[in-house]
C-alpha positions in Angstrom: 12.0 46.4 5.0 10.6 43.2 6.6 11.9 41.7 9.6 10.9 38.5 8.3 10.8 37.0 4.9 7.8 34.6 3.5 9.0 31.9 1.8 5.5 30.3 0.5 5.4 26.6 -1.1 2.0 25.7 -1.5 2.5 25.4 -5.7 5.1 22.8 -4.4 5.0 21.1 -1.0 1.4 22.3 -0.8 0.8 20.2 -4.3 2.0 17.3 -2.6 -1.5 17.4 -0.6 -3.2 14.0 -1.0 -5.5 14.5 -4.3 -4.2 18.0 -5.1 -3.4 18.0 -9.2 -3.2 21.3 -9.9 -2.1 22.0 -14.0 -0.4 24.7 -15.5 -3.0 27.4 -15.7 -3.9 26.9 -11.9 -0.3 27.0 -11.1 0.4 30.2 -12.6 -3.3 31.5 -11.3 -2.2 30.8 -7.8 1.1 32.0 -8.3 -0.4 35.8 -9.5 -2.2 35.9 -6.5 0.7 35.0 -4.3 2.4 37.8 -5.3 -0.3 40.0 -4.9 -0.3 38.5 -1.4 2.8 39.9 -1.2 5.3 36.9 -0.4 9.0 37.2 -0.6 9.9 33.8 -2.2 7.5 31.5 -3.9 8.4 27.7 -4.5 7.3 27.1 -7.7 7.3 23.2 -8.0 10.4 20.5 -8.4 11.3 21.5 -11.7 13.0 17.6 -12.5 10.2 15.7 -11.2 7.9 16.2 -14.6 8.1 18.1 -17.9 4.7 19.9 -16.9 5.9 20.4 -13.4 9.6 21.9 -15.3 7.0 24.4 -17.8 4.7 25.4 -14.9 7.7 26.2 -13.0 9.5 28.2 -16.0 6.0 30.2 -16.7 5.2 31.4 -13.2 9.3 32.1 -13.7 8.6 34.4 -16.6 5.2 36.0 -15.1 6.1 37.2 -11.6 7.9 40.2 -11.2 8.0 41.3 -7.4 8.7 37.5 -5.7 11.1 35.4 -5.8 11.0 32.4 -7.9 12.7 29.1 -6.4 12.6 25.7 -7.4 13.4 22.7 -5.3 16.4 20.3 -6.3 18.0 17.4 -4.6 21.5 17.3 -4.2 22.4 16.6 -7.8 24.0 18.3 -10.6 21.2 17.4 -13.0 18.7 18.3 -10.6 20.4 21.8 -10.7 20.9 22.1 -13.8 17.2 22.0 -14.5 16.4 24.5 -12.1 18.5 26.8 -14.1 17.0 26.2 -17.0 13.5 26.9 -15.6 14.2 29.6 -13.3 17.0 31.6 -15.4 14.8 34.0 -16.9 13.4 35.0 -13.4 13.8 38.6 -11.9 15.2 37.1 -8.7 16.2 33.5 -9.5 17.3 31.1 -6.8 17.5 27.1 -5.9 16.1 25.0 -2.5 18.9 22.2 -2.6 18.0 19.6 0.2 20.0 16.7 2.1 19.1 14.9 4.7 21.0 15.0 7.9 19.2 12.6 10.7 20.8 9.9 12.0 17.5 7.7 10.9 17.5 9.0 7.4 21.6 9.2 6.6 21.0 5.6 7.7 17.8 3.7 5.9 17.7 6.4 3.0 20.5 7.5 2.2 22.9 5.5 3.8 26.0 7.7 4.0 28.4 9.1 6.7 28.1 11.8 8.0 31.4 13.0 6.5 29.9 11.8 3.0 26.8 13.7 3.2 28.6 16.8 4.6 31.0 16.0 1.1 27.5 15.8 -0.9 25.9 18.8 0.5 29.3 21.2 -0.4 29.3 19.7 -3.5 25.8 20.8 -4.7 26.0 24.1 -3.0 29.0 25.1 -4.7 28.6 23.9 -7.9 24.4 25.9 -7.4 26.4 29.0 -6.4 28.3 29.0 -9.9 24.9 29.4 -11.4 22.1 31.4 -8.8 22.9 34.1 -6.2 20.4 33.0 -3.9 21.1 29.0 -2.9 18.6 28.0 -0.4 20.2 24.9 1.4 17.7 22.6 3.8 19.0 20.2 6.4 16.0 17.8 5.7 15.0 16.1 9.5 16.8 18.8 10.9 14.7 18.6 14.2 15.6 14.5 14.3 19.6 15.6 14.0 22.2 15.9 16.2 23.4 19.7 16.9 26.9 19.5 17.0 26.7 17.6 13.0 24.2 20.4 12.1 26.9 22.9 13.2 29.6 21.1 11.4 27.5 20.8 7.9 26.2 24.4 8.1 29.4 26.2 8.8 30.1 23.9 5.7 27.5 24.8 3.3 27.6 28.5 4.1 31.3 28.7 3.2 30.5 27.0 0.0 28.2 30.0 -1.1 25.0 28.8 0.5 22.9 32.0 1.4 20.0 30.6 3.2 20.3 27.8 5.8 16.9 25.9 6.4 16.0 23.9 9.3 13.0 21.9 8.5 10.5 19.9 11.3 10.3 17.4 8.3 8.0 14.8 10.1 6.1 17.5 12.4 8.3 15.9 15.4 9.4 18.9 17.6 7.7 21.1 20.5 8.0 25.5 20.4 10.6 24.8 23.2 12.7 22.4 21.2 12.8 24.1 17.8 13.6 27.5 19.2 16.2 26.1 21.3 17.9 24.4 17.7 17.6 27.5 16.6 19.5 29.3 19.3 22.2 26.9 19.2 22.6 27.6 15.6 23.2 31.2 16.2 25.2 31.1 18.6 27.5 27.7 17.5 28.3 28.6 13.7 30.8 30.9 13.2 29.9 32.4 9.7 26.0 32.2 10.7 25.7 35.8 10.3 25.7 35.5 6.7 22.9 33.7 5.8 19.3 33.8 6.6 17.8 31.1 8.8 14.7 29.6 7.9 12.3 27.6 9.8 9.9 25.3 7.9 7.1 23.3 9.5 5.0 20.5 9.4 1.7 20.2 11.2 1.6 16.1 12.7 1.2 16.7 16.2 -0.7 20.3 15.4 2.6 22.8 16.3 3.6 23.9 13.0 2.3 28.0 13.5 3.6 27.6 17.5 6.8 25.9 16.7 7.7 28.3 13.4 6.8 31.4 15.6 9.3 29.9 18.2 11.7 30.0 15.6 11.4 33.7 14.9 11.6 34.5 18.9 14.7 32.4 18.5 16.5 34.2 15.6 15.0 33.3 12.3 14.5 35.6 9.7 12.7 33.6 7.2 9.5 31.3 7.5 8.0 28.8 5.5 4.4 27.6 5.1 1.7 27.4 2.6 -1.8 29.2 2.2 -4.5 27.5 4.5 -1.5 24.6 5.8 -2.0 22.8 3.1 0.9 19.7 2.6 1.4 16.3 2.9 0.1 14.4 5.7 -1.5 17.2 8.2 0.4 20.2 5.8 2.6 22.6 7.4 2.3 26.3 8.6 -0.6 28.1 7.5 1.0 31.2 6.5 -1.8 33.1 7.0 -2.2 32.1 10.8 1.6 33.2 11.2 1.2 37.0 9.8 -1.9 37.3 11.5 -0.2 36.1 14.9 2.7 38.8 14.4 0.4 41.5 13.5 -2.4 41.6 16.7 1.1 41.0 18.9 3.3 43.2 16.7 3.2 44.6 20.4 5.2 41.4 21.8 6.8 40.2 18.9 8.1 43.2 17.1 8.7 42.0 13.8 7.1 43.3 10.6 6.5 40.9 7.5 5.6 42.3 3.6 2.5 40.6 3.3 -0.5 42.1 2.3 -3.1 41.1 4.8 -6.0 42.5 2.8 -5.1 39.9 0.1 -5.3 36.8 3.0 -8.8 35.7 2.3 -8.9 36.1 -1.5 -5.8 33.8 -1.6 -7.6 31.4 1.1 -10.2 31.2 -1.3 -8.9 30.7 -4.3 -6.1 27.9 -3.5 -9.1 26.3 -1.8 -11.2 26.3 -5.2 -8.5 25.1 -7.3 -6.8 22.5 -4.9 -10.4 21.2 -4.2 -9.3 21.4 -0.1 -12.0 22.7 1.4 -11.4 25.4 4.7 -12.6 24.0 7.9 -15.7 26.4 9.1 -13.5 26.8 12.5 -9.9 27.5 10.5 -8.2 30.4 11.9 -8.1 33.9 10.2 -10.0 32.7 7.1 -12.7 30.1 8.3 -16.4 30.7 7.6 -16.9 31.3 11.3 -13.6 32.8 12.2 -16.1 36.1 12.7 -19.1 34.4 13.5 -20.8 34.9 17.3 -22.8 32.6 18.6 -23.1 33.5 21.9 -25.9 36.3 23.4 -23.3 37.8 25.8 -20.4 37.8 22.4 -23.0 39.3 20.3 -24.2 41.9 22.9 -20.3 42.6 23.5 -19.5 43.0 19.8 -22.4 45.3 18.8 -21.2 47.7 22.1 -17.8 47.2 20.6 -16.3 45.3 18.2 -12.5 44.9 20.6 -14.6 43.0 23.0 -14.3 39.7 21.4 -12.9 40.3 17.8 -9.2 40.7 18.2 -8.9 40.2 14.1 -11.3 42.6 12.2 -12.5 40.7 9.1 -11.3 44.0 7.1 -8.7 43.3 7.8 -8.3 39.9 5.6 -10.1 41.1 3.0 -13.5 40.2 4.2 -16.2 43.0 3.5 -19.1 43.5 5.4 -21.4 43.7 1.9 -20.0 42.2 -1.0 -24.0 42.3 -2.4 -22.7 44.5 -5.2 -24.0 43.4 -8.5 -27.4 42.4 -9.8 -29.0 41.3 -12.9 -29.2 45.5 -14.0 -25.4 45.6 -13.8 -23.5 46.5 -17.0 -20.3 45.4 -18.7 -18.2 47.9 -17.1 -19.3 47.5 -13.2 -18.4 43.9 -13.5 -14.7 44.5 -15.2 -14.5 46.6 -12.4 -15.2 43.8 -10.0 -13.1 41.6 -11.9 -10.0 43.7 -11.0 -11.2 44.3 -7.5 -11.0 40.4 -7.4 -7.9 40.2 -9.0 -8.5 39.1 -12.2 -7.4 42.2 -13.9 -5.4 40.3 -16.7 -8.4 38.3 -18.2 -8.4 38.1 -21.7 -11.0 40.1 -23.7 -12.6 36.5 -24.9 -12.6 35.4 -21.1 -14.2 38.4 -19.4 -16.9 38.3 -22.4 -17.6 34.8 -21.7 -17.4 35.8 -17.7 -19.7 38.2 -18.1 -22.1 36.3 -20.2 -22.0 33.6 -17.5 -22.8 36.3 -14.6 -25.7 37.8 -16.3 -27.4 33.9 -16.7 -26.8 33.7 -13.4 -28.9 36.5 -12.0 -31.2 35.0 -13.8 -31.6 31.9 -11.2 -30.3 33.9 -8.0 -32.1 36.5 -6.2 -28.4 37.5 -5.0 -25.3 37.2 -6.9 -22.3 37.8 -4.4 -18.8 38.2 -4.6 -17.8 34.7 -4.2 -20.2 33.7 -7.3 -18.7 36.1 -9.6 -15.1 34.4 -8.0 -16.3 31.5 -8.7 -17.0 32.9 -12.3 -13.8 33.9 -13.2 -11.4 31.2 -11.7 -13.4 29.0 -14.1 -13.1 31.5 -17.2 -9.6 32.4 -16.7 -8.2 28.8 -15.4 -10.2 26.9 -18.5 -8.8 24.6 -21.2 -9.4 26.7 -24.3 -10.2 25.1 -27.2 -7.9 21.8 -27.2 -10.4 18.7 -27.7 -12.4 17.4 -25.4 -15.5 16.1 -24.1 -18.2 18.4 -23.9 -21.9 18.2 -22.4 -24.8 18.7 -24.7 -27.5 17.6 -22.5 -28.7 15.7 -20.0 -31.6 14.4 -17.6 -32.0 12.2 -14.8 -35.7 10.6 -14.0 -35.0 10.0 -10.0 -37.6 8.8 -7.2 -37.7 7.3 -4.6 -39.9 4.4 -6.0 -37.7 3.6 -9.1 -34.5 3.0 -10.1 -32.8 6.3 -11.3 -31.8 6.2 -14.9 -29.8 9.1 -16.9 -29.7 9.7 -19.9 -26.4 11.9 -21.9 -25.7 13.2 -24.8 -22.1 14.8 -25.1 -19.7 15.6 -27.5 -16.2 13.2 -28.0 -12.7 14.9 -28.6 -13.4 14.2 -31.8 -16.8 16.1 -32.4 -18.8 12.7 -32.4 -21.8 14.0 -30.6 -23.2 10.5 -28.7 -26.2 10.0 -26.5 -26.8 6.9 -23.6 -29.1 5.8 -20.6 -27.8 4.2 -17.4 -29.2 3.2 -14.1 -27.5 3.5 -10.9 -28.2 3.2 -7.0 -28.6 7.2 -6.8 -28.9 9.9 -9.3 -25.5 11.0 -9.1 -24.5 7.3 -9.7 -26.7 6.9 -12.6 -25.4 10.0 -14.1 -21.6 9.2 -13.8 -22.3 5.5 -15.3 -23.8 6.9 -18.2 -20.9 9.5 -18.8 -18.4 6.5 -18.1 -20.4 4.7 -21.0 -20.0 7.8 -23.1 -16.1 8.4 -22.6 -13.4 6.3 -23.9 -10.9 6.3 -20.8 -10.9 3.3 -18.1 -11.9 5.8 -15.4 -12.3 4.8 -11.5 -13.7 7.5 -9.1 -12.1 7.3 -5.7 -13.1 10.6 -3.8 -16.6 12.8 -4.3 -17.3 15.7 -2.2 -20.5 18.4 -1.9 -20.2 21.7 -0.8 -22.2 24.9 -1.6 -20.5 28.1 -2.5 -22.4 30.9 -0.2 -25.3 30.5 1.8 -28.6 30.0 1.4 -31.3 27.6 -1.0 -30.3 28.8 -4.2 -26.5 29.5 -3.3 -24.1 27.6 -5.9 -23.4 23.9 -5.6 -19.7 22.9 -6.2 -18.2 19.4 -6.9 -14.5 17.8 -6.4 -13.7 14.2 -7.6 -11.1 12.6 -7.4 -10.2 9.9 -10.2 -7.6 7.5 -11.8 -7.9 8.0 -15.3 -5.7 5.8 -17.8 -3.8 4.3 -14.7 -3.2 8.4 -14.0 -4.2 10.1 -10.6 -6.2 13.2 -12.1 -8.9 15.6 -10.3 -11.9 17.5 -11.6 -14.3 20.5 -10.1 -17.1 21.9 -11.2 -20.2 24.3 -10.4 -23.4 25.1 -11.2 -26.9 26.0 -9.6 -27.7 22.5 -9.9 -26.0 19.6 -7.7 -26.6 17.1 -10.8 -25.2 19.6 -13.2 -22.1 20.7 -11.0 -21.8 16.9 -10.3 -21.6 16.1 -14.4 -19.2 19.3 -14.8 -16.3 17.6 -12.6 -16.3 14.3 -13.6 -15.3 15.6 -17.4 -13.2 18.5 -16.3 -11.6 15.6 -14.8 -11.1 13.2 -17.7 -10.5 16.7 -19.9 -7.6 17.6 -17.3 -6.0 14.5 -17.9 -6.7 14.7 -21.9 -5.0 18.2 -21.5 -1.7 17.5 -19.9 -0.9 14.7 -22.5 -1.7 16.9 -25.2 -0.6 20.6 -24.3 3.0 21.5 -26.6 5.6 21.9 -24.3 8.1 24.2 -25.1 11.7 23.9 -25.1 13.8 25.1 -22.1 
């Protein structure tokens, strides 16, 4: 039994990163892997704020079996009521229900009393409680608000059926000593306190969201919030990873045990970075590309002696192996299904392992080494792919580029509607040329805002991948893609882009 539950939101407040625009298939993706992770509750999105947002959140809902499924809702019965509707057919259903409780925000945003907002905040937790067992309630600014109003609302909201009280660093405000002292107070101020878990959820401004949510456990909270690599808005909040890590090497000085399955932490790092386009910093705690790296003569002499001397994290023991150089261009149908489910794909559908497969074996055919994160690569673009809704498709392509000439593309791709079409374009660069050509080819008034370069693996033939970030239609929308080729990765995200926005307009959406 943990000592400590996870409450994980990255499918929700880590969504609300800038340029994140995950759809449904990602969402539920990420969501499998979370509870492979092994997280207690998993925030599954703000069910009211979108019909895809209200189906993503109802299909994760359906699919996971050993987390808990919450949604968020604001204090209102409608809010609630679509929570239910989402969440009802969940093993473990339960609702986040928020209210703001600063002085600053019952003022300029909300602008209540205090004695109205404590009248708001009983209303939607009792009328929650007719519906879900588990009502999460959050004192939004909690760290800005006065203790003696916090212990008048909680003792409040607890007798009203709430079974969670969470005390939320909204604005990334507080200091360790601070938050664990608002904590203490809390236990030891509200009489019924003892039947609820307290939660501590924060935000990463000033850089204290892992120290201050750690103070909050030495300080009597038994459930903390974060998101996978401290993604969120603004600077994100706790990195969850960093949190179980720190608990684990001082298990010693902390004493508390959470279920998470630390072998899992880098295969979730990974993939919520692939699919949220947010790349990890090389120096990012626990799962960063040099988190195990030694630069130093004396380090390296000390760690090939003995590991303890400077590695107080083993990368085992995040899931990193030592060879992952496992598969080459002689391996057969069977050893990759087997690395499939070592990866965690081990639900891919007969057509999309085929098509995986068919993909791997083309490239060993550029790549002297095909590693694990190529074949990952692989399959979160196999089993997080459109299907066969219509959509722009490349054909061909070619760009004639030098350094004495003007660079001019040429394109021929295939329209929603099977029109196959072909155009040239100049631009400044190749990459320019190429995306002024597709822009010619594509019907939507696109603008590209963001466009970032990064390689998957190391070395001259490792994998180029691309993220752009677009408006399409007026729409904020996002695209990745990879390939051996920068050009080719480069054409590959600007029409998953335009073909993600195509498929959320045109997906069915069932009825609740």
């Amino acid at each position: 039994m943990a000592d400590v539950k996870v409450f994980d939101t990255t499918l929700r407040d880590g969504e609300q990163s800038p340029g994140v625009n995950l759809n449904r298939l990602e969402k539920l993706e990420i969501a499998k892997q979370l509870d492979r992770f092994g997280v207690d509750i998993m925030e599954a999105g703000f069910p009211v704020s979108s019909t895809e947002d209200f189906e993503s959140v109802k299909e994760i809902a359906q699919t996971v079996k050993n987390a808990s499924v919450t949604g968020l809702a604001r204090c209102h019965k409608k809010d609630i009521d679509t929570c239910w509707d989402a969440l009802q057919y969940a093993a473990e259903p339960r609702v986040h229900v928020f209210l703001a409780t600063s002085p600053i925000h019952m003022k300029y945003k909300l602008m209540k009393t205090e004695e109205e907002v404590i009248e708001q905040a009983v209303e939607a937790v009792s009328y929650a409680k007719e519906r879900f067992t588990h009502v999460q309630w959050s004192a939004e600014d909690a760290s800005r608000s006065d203790l003696d109003f916090l212990v008048r609302i909680i003792e409040k909201v607890i007798d009203a059926g709430a079974t969670v009280i969470n005390l939320p660093d909204t604005v990334g405000y507080t200091t360790p000593a601070e938050y664990g002292a608002m904590f203490r107070y809390i236990k030891e101020n509200v009489p019924n306190v003892e039947n609820v878990d307290l939660s501590a959820h924060c935000h990463d401004d000033m850089g204290m969201a892992v120290s201050n949510t750690i103070a909050a456990i030495e300080n009597g909270a038994t459930q903390i919030e974060g998101t996978i690599n401290g993604i969120g808005e603004r600077a994100g909040n706790a990195a969850i990873e960093e949190v179980a890590i720190a608990l684990e090497i001082r298990k010693d000085y902390y004493k508390k045990d959470l279920s998470i399955n630390l072998r899992e932490t880098k295969r979730t790092s990974d993939l919520v970075s692939r699919l949220t386009g947010i790349a990890v910093p090389g120096n990012k705690a626990v799962v960063g590309r040099n988190a195990f790296a030694h630069e130093s003569g004396i380090h390296q002499d000390g760690v090939l002696k003995e590991a303890s001397t400077y590695e107080i994290i083993t990368p085992s023991m995040v899931g990193i192996d030592s060879n992952n150089l496992v598969l080459g261009k002689h391996s057969g149908r069977h050893a990759f299904t087997d690395k499939a489910e070592e990866l965690g794909f081990s639900n891919l559908t007969e057509d999309k392992l085929k098509d995986a497969f068919a993909a791997f074996k083309d490239l060993t055919g550029k790549k002297k080494e095909v590693t694990d994160e190529d074949i990952f690569a692989i399959l979160t673009d196999k089993q997080t792919e459109m299907g066969d809704l219509p959509q722009y498709k490349m054909h061909a392509f070619q760009v004639h580029y030098g350094n004495m000439s003007r660079p001019t593309a040429t394109v021929m791709l295939t329209r929603p509607d099977g029109e196959q079409v072909e155009k040239a374009h100049t631009g400044e660069g190749s990459v320019e040329a190429l995306y002024n050509t597709i822009d010619e080819l594509v019907d939507e008034d696109i603008h590209l805002e963001d466009y970032q370069l990064s390689s998957i693996g190391r070395g001259r033939d490792a994998l180029a991948e691309v993220h752009v970030q677009m408006t399409i239609n007026g729409v904020k929308s996002s695209g990745r893609g990879s390939a051996q080729d920068v050009l080719e990765a480069s054409a590959n995200a600007f029409l998953n882009a335009v073909n993600r926005t195509l498929y959320k307009h045109r997906v069915p959406v069932k009825e609740a």
